[in-house]
C-alpha positions in Angstrom: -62.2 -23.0 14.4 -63.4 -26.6 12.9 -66.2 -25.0 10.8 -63.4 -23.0 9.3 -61.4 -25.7 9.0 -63.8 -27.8 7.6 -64.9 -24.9 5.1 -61.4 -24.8 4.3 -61.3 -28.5 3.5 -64.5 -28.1 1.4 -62.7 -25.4 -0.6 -65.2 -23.1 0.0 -64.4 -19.4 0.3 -64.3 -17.5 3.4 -65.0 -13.9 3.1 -64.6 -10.4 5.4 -68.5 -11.2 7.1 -67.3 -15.1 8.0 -64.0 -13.7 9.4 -66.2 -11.3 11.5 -68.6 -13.7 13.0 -65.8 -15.8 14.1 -63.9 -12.7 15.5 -67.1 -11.7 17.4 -67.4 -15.0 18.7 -64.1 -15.5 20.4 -64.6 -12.3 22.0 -68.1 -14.1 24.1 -65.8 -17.0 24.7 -63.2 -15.1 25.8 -61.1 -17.5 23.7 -58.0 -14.8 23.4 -55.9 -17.5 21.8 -58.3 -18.5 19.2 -58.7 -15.3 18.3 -55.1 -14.7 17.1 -55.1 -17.1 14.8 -58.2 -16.4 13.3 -56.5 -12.5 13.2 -54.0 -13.7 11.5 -55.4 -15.4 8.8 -57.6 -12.6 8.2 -54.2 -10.7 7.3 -53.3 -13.9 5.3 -57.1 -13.5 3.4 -56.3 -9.6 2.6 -52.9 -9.8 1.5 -54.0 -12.7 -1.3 -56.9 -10.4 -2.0 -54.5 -7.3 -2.6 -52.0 -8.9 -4.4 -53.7 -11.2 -7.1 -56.3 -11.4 -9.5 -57.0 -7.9 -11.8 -58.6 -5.4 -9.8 -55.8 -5.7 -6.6 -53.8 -3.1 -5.4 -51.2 -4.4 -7.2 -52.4 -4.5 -10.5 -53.7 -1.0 -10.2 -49.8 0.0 -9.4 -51.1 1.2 -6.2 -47.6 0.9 -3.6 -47.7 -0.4 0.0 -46.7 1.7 2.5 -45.0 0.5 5.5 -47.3 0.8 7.6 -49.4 -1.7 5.6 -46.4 -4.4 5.3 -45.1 -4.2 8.2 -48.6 -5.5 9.1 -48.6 -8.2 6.5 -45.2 -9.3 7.5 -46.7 -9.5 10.8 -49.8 -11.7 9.7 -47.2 -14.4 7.8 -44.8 -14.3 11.2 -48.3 -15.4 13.4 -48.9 -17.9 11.1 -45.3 -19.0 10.4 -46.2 -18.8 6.6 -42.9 -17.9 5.8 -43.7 -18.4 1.9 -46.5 -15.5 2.3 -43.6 -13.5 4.6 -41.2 -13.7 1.6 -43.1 -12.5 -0.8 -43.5 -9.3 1.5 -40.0 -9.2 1.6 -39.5 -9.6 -2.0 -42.0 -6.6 -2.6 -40.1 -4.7 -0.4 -36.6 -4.9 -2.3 -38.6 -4.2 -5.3 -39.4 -1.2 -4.2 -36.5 -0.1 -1.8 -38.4 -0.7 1.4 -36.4 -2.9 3.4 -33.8 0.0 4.7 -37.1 1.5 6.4 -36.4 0.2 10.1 -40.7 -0.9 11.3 -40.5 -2.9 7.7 -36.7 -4.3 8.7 -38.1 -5.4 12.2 -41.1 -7.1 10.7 -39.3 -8.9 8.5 -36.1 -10.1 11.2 -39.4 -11.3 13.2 -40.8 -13.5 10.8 -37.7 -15.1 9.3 -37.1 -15.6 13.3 -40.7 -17.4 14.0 -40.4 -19.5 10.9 -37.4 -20.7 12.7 -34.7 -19.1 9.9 -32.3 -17.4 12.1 -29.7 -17.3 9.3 -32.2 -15.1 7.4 -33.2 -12.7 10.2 -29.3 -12.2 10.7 -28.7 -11.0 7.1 -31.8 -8.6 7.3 -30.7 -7.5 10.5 -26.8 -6.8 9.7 -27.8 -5.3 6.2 -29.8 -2.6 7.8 -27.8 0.1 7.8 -29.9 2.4 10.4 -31.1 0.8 13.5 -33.2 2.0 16.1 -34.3 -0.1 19.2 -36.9 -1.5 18.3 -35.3 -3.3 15.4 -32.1 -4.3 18.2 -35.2 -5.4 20.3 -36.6 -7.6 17.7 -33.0 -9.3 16.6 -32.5 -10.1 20.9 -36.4 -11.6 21.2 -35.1 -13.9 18.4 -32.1 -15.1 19.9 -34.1 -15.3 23.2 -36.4 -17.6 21.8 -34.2 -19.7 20.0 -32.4 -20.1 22.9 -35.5 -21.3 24.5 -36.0 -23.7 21.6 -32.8 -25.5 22.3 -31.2 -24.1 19.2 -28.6 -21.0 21.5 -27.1 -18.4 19.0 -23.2 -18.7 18.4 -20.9 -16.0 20.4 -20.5 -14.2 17.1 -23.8 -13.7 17.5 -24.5 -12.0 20.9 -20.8 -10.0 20.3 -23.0 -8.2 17.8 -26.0 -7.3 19.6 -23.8 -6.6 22.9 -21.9 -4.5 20.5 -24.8 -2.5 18.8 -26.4 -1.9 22.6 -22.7 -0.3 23.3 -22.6 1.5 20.5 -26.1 3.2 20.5 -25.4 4.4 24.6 -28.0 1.4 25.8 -25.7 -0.2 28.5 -27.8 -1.7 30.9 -29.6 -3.4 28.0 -25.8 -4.6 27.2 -25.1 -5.7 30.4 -28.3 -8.0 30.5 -27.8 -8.9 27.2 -24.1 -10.9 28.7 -25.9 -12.0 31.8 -28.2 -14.1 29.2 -25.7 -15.6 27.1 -23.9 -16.9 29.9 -26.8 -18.3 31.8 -27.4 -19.9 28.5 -24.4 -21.6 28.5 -22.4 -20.2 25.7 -19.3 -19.0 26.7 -18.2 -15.5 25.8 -14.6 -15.1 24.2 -12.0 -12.5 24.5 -13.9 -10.5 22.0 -17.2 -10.5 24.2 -15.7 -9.4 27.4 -13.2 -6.8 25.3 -16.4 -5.2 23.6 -17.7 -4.9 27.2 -15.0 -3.7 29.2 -14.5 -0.7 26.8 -17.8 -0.1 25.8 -18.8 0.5 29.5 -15.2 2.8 29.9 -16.7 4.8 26.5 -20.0 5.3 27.9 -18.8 6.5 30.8 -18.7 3.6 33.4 -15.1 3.4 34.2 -15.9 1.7 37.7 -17.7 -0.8 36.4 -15.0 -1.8 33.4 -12.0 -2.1 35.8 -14.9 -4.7 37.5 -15.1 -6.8 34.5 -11.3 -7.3 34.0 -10.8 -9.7 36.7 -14.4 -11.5 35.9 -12.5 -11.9 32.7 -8.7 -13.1 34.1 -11.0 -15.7 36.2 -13.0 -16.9 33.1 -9.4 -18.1 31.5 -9.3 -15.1 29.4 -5.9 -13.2 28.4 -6.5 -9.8 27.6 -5.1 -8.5 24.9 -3.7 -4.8 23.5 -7.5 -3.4 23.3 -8.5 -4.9 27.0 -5.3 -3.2 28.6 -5.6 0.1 26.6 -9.5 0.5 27.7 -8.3 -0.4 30.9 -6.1 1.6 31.9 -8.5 4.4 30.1 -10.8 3.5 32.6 -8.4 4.3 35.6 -7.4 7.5 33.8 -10.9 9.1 33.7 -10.9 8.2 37.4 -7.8 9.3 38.3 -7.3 5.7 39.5 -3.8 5.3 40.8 -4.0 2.4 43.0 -6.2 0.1 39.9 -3.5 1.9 37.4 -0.7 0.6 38.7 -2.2 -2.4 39.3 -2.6 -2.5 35.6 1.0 -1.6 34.7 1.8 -4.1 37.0 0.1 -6.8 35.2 1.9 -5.6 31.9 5.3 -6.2 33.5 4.9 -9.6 35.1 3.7 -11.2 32.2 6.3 -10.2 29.8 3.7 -7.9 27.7 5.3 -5.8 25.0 5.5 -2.3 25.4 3.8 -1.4 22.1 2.9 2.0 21.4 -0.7 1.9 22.3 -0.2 0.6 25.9 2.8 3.1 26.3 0.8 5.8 25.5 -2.2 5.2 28.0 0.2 4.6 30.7 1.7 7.9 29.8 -1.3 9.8 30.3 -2.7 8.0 32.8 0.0 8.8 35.3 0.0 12.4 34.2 -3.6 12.7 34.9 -2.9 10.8 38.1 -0.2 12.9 39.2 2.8 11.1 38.8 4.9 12.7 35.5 8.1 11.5 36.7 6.5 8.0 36.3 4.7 9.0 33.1 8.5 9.9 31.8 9.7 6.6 33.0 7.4 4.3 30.5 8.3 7.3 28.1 12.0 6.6 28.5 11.4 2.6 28.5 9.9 2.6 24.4 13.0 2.6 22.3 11.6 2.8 19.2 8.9 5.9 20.0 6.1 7.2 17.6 3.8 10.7 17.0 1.4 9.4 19.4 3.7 8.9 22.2 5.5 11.9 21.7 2.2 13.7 21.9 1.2 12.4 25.2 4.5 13.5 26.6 4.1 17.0 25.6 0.3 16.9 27.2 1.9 15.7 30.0 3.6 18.1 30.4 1.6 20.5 29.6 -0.8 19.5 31.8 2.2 19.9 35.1 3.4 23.4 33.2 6.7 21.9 32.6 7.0 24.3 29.5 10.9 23.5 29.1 10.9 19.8 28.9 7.9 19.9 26.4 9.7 21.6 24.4 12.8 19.3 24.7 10.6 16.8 23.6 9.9 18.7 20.7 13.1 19.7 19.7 13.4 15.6 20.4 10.7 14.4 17.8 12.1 16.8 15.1 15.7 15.0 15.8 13.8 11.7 15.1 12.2 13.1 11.7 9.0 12.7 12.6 6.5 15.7 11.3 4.2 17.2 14.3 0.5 17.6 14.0 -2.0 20.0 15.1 -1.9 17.9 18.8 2.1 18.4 19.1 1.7 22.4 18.5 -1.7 22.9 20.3 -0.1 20.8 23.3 3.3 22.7 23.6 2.0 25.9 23.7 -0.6 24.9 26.3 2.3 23.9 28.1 4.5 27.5 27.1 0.8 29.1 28.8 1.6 28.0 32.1 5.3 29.0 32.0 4.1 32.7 30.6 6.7 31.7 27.8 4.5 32.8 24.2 2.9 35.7 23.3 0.4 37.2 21.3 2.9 36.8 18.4 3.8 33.4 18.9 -0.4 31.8 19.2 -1.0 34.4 15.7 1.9 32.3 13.8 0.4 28.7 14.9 -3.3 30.1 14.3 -2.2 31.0 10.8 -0.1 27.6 10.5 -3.5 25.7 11.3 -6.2 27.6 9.1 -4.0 27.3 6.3 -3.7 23.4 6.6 -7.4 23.7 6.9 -7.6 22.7 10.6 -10.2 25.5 11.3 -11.2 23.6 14.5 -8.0 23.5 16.0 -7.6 27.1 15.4 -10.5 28.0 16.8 -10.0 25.8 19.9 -6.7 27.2 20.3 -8.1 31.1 20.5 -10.4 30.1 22.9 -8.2 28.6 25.1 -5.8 31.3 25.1 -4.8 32.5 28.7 -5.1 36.3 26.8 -8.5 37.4 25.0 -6.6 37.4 21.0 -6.5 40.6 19.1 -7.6 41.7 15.8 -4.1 40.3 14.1 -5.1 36.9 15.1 -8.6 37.2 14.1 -8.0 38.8 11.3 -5.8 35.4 9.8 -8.1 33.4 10.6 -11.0 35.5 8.7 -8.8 35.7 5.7 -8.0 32.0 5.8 -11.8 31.5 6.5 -12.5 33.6 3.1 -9.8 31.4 1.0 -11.2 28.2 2.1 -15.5 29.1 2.1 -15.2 28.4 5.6 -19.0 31.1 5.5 -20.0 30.0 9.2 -17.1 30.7 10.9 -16.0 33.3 8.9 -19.4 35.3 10.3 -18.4 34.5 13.5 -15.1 36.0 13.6 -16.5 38.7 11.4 -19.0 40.0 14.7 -16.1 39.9 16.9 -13.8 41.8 14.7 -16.4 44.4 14.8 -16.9 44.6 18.0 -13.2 44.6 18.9 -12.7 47.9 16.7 -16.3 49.0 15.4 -14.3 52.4 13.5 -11.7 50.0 11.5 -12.7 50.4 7.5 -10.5 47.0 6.8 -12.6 44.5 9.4 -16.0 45.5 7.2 -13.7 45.1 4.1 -13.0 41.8 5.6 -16.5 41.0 6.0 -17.1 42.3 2.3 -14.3 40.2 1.3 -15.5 36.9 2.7 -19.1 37.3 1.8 -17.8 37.7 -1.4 -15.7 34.7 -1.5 -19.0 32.8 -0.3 -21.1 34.1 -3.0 -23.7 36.0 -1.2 -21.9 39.7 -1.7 -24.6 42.1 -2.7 -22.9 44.8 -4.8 -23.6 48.5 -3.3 -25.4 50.6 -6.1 -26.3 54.1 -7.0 -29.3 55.8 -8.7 -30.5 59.2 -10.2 -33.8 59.4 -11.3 -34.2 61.5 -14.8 -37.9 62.3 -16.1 -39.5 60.3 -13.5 -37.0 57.3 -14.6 -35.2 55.4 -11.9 -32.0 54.3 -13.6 -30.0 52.2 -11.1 -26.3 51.5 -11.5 -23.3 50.0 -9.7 -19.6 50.1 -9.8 -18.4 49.2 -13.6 -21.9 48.8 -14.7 -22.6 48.0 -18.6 -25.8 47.4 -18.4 -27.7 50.6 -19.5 -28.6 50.8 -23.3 -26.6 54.5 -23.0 -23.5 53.0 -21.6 -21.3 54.0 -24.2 -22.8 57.6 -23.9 -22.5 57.5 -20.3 -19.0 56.6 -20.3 -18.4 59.7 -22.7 -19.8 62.0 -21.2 -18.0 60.5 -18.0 -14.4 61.4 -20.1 -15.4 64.8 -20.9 -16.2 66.1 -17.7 -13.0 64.5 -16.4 -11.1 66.5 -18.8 -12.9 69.7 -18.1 -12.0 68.9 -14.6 -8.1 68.5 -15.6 -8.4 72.1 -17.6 -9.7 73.6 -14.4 -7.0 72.6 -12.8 -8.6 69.8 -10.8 -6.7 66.8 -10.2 -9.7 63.8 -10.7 -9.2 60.1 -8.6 -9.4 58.3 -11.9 -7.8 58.8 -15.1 -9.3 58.4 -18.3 -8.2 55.1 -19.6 -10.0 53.5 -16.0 -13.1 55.6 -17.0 -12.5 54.0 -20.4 -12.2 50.6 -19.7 -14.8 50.2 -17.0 
């Protein structure tokens, strides 16, 4: 390493077989270390020698790959040559590389071990896909700035924390806020909120009913979203006791009953048993909204009290209020249990949701059914399937109308229909072969150069055919027009 440096000094030029000797040599001396640096200023030699003077890469308007500057990014991060690093970067806006995730991790590392954080946060947060490896990269940088002395702000780890949540990674979450506080920074409401309901979403309701009183003893209120995931959490466990506990909490400290929190206490003592509870907080909002109406009807539904769901109903339409596809799906899930609908009744709500384009719901709804549906209710949803190019499903409901009633002519005029509506309707056609000639021809065809001898001849047998007394399906004028 002094020869180079002093060859350096001596402004002498190093090439590929001085670079090699040196290489060779660390690797006798075992100096690991060494041998880095000396790596990375071989990266530093290439990506001069590529990018200036006339016969580069560059020059020749040969692109870089990512492959190749994620390398070079890598070389100027070693080196903490963060002037060689942006020009790497700048290339790679040139050229619309930066979205590519390898190149956006190689370029949040060096801005990060040239010590500009700031940087590495823009690069990170402008990346619009991001895979682990780049959420790897942006934590190492915090880690080691937190080693430096120099700890990220909370707005800082809330993002990460919240990316980990959002792409399923909770353990790496979890470690991720054991860090930052044995850091010292102190996580805020919006920390310990992104926590507690990313672990209820992920499925850890246990462990987010753990974290609300870590958060009550860090000095923390929670707010609307903490008592909402909360008591989420206790619904998907069907936990009474921590429910209550909950709703309890709401109470003593004077907590408005907004919709939101209203509407998880709803459900969760419906799901938790208790519906005379559940109608209780129901009763308790004055000024009541589609959401909390709905949850009502579910929980009912869900105890197959079918006459005070629809008392409900009959309640929300009082109040003006216009029902979705959740209030009609819910109340005659709750109707199901009492035996009160039939066939008739699930046809006119099937129909009522394919034709405000809620093909899901629809479908849902026919699956759910307590009865198999019949070809009435199959059959609106094909034809609603045909006016909105709904293709898929439309073939799906086509196979089951046939196999429902295989010898019904309309079902495969439904399937016609449909495929026609899509655009991929192949037209039947006929042929007669005259001469050896094939001449094929389909229904009002024009195509033939004899067409308007065709069609003559076509009129005068039909007349022939009205002398003899025989009574033709067409009439000239359609032969005539065709």
């Amino acid at each position: 390493m002094n020869l180079l440096a002093e060859m350096e000094l001596k402004n002498l030029k190093v090439g590929p077989q001085v670079y090699g000797e040196l290489l060779q040599g660390c690797v006798y001396q075992r100096a690991f270390f060494t041998g880095q640096q000396i790596h990375a200023q071989i990266k530093e030699f290439f990506w001069e020698e590529i990018t200036t003077g006339p016969n580069t890469q560059v020059a020749k308007n040969l692109r870089f790959d990512s492959v190749t500057l994620a390398s070079l990014l890598s070389a100027s991060a070693d080196i903490s040559n963060m002037k060689l690093g942006k020009e790497g970067h700048c290339y790679c806006i040139r050229n619309n590389l930066e979205s590519d995730v390898v190149v956006a991790s190689s370029i949040v590392d060096m801005y990060a071990k040239c010590e500009r954080i700031d940087y590495a946060i823009q690069v990170f947060n402008s990346t619009i896909k991001r895979d682990v490896v780049l959420w790897n990269t942006m934590l190492a940088a915090y880690a080691e700035l937190g080693q430096s002395g120099v700890p990220p702000n909370v707005i800082s780890w809330n993002s990460v924390i919240l990316g980990f949540l959002r792409s399923g990674q909770v353990s790496e979450a979890k470690d991720m806020f054991l860090q930052l506080r044995s850091l010292g920074v102190q996580p805020n409401r919006i920390t310990w909120t992104t926590l507690f309901s990313g672990l209820a979403q992920n499925g850890f309701p246990d462990e987010a009913i753990l974290v609300f009183p870590q958060m009550q003893e860090a000095g923390i209120t929670p707010n609307t979203i903490s008592l909402v995931s909360a008591l989420s959490a206790c619904t998907d466990m069907a936990a009474l006791h921590y429910g209550k506990a909950f709703h309890g909490y709401v109470t003593r400290h004077n907590i408005w009953l907004s919709i939101p929190i209203g509407t998880s206490l709803v459900d969760m003592y419906a799901k938790c048993g208790i519906i005379d509870q559940a109608n209780w907080v129901f009763d308790m909002i004055l000024s009541k909204e589609l959401p909390l109406y709905n949850a009502m009807i579910c929980a009912y539904a869900l105890h197959g009290r079918a006459l005070e769901a629809l008392a409900v109903l009959k309640q929300l339409e009082e109040e003006g209020i216009e029902p979705d596809n959740i209030t009609f799906t819910s109340v005659l899930s709750a109707c199901s249990h009492a035996g009160l609908p039939t066939m008739e009744h699930y046809g006119c709500v099937v129909n009522l949701l394919s034709r405000c384009g809620n093909f899901d719901e629809a479908l849902r709804l026919i699956l759910t059914m307590p009865c198999k549906p019949d070809v009435h209710i199959l059959g609106s949803l094909l034809a609603a399937c045909r006016d909105s190019h709904e293709i898929e499903l439309g073939n799906y409901l086509s196979k089951h109308l046939l196999k429902l009633e295989p010898d019904n002519p309309g079902n495969y005029v439904a399937l016609s229909n449909a495929n026609a509506a899509s655009g991929r309707k192949v037209p039947g056609c006929s042929w007669v072969q005259i001469g050896g000639e094939l001449h094929v021809f389909v229904a009002g065809d024009q195509s033939h150069p004899k067409t308007r001898d065709i069609y003559t001849t076509l009129a005068l047998l039909g007349m022939e055919m009205q002398i003899t007394g025989y009574v033709p399906m067409f009439n000239d004028t359609e032969i005539l027009c065709s």
